[in-house]
N, C-alpha and C positions, 0 to 999 in steps of 0.2 A: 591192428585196430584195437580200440579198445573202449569200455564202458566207463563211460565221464559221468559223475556228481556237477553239477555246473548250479551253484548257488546265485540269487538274482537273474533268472534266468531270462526273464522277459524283461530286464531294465536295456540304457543304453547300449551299452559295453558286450554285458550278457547276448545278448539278442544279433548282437553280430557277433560273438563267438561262437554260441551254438549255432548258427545256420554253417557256417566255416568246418566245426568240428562233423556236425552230419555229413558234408560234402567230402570231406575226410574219409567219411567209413563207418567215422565211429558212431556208439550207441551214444544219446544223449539224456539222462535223467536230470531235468532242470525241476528247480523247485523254486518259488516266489513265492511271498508273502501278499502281493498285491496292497502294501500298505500305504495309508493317504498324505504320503508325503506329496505326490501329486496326483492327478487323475488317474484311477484304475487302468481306464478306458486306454490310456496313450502305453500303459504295456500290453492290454492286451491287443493292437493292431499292432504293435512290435514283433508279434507273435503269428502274426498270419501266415505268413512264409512255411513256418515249421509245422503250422496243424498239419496237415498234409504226409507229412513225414512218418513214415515207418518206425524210424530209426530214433524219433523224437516222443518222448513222454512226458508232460508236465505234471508236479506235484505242487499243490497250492496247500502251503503250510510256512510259519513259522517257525526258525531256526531256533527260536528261544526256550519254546516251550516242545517242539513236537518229536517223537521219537525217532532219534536218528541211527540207531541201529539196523533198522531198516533202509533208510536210503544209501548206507554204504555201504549194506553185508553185500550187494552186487557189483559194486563200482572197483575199476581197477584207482581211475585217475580221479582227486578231488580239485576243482575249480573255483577256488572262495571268493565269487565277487560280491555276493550279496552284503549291505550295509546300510545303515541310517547316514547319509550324507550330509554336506551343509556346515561351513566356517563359521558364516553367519547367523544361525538358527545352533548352533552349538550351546550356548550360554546359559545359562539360569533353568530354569526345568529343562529344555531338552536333552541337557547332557545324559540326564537317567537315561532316554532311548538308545541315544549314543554309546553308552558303557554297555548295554543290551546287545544291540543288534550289532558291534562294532566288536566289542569284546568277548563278553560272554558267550554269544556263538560260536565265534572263531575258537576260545578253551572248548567248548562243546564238542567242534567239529575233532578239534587234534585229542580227548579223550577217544571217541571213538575210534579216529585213525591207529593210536596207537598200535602196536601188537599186528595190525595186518599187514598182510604184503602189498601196500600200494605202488604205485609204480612214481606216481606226484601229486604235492601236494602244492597246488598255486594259492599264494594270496594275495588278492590286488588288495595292494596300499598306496599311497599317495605320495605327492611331492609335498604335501602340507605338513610332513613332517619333519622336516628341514628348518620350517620357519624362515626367519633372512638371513641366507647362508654369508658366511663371511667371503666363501671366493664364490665364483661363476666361472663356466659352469662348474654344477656344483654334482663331486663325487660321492659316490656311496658311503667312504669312508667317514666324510665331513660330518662333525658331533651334530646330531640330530638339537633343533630349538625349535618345537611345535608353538605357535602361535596364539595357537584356536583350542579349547579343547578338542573337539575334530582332529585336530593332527597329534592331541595325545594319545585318543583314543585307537588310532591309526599305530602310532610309534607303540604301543603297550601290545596291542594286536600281533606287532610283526614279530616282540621281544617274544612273545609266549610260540612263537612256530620257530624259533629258534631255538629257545627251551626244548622244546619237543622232539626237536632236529637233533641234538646234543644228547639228551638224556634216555630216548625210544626210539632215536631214527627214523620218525617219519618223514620221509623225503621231501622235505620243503623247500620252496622258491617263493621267492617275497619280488612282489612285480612293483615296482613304485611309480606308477602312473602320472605323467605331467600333463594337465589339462585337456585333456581329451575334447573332441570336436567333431562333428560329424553328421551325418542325417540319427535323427533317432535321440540326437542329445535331449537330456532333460530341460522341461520349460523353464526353469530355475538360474539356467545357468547361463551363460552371458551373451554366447553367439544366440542364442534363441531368443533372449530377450530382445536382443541388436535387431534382430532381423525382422521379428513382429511388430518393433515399432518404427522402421525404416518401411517397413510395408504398409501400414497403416496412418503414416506420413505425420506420423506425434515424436516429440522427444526424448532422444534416446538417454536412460539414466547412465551417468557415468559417475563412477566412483573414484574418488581420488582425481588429479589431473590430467590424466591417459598418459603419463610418463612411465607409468610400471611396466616392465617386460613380463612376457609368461614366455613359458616352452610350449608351444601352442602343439598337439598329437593327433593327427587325424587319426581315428576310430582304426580304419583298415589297418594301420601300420601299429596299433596298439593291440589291435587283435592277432596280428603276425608274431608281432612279440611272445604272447601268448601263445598259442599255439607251439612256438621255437623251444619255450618254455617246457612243456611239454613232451615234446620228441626228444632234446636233447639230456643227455647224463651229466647232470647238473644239480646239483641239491648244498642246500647250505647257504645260497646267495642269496645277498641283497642286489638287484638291480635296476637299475633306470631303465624306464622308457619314455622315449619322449622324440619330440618333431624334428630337431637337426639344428634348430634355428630360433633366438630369442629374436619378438618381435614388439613392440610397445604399444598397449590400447588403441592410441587412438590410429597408427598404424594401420589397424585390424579392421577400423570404423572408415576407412580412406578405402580402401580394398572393398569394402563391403559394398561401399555408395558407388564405388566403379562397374561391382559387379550388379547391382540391383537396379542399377541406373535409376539414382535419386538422390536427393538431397538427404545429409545426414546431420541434422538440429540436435544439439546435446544439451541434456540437464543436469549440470555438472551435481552431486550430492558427496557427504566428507564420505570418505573413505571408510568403510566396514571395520568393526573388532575384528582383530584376527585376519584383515588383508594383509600382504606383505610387500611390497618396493618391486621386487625381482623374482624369478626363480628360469632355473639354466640348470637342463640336465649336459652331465658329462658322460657319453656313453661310450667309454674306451671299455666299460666291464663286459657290459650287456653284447657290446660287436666282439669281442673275445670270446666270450663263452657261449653266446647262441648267434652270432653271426648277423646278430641284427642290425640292421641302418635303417632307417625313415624313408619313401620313397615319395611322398604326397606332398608337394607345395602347399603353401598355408593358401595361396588364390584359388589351385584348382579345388583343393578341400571344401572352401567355403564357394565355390560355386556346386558343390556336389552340395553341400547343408542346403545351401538357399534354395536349390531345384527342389530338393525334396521338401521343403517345408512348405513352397507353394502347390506340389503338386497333390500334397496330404491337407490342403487346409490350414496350416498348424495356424497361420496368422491370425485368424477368427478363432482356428478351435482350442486354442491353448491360451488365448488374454487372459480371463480370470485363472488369476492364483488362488489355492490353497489359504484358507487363515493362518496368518502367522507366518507365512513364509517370503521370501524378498521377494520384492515387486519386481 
């Protein structure tokens, strides 16, 4: 067992991996920012599960500014999920936050790494780093073409834990995450907008023609990844994680109206900066070296999202967005 750093601890991702790693054994020291990308409130009941926990301590701080020599003079294992999210919200002033919280932290975190004996050093990055890959699916190897700023911020991120890996050894694993789904998903993002407005029987926004594929990753199986990550003697890679299976938008919205049992009315809108056609993970790396496969159907996943978002309210309690963030 052992004493985890678990950065964004109370967001989606985070908040099921820390309940996963307490159930594990291990110590968990999670720190958040609680920042207004969207309502406080929806991390901290993310979070209810673990107050409880012995094993579990929350630090509410700022990776940018606040003194992190302390939060890893104890930790064997670092967990980097925390970040300013967002393809669409990337552009024009946000980027500054993005280059903050995306980058700058991450150099932050691997100065202080350096020099100690860590056992791992995780950092979720993204599929947005890819851009529109030339094959499908698409390998680790394939020349990264970020889209968005977002996915540069993402690609710059993962170059500086490789630097780090190479020049001090700090045991790095670069997790590259394909569209994660689950109970707990941010209101931002697309199954939760889907399902808030399928619930409330208005039109669902769709971007682009619903012809674009994703690698659609239920939460649990992204979290396993992690964890695998972890346990296993691995350092230096880049790897995919991702669902098994590309599926196409409106695909996603057919499934959904099956499951929700209700009619699903769309309002088509162009397509986002920085959307991309496709993305298709190839995980021949990832089942090599940590033995990971996907286990979760994209139906029964999005009947475990949809239970939970009714049985949390989310449909009422999450409508209004944030200024400035997609509808």
């Amino acid at each position: 067992m052992a004493r985890v750093l678990l950065t964004g601890a109370a967001g989606f991702i985070g908040s099921h991996l820390a309940e996963r790693l307490v159930a594990q054994g291990h110590e968990v020291l999670g720190v958040d920012a609680f920042t207004e990308y969207y309502d406080p409130r929806v991390k901290e009941t993310n979070l209810q599960a673990l107050q409880t926990s012995s094993r579990f301590q929350l630090v509410r701080a700022d990776l940018v500014t606040t003194d992190l020599e302390s939060l890893v003079d104890t930790c064997e294992v670092i967990c980097h999920l925390a970040g300013e999210p967002g393809v669409r919200t990337s552009w024009g002033a946000e980027f500054r936050l993005q280059l903050e919280r995306n980058v700058l932290t991450t150099q932050r975190l691997l100065e202080v790494a350096r020099g100690r004996s860590l056992r791992k050093f995780v950092f979720a990055s993204s599929s947005s780093v890819y851009g529109e890959s030339g094959c499908y699916p698409t390998g680790e190897d394939e020349l990264p073409r970020p889209a968005s700023p977002y996915g540069v911020t993402k690609l710059a991120a993962e170059r500086l834990c490789l630097v780090y890996h190479a020049s001090y050894d700090v045991p790095t694993v670069i997790l590259r995450y394909f569209s994660v789904y689950g109970p707990r998903q941010r209101p931002d993002m697309a199954f939760s907008r889907f399902i808030r407005a399928i619930d409330a029987g208005e039109p669902v926004p769709l971007y682009g023609d619903g012809h674009q594929t994703r690698d659609f990753t239920f939460v649990a199986d992204a979290v396993e990844a992690t964890l695998a990550s972890v346990a296993a003697d691995v350092t230096g890679e880049v790897l995919n994680v991702g669902g098994g299976a590309r599926v196409t938008v409106l695909e996603v919205l057919r499934e959904l109206g099956r499951v929700m049992q209700r009619e699903v009315v769309l309002n088509p809108q162009p397509c986002g900066l920085g959307d991309v056609q496709n993305t298709g993970a190839d995980l021949t790396r990832i089942h090599r070296a940590l033995g990971y496969s996907p286990t979760v159907r994209l139906s029964d996943g999005l009947r475990e999202q949809v239970a939970w978002a009714r049985a949390n309210g989310v449909s009422e309690r999450l409508r209004v967005q944030p200024p400035g963030k997609d509808p």
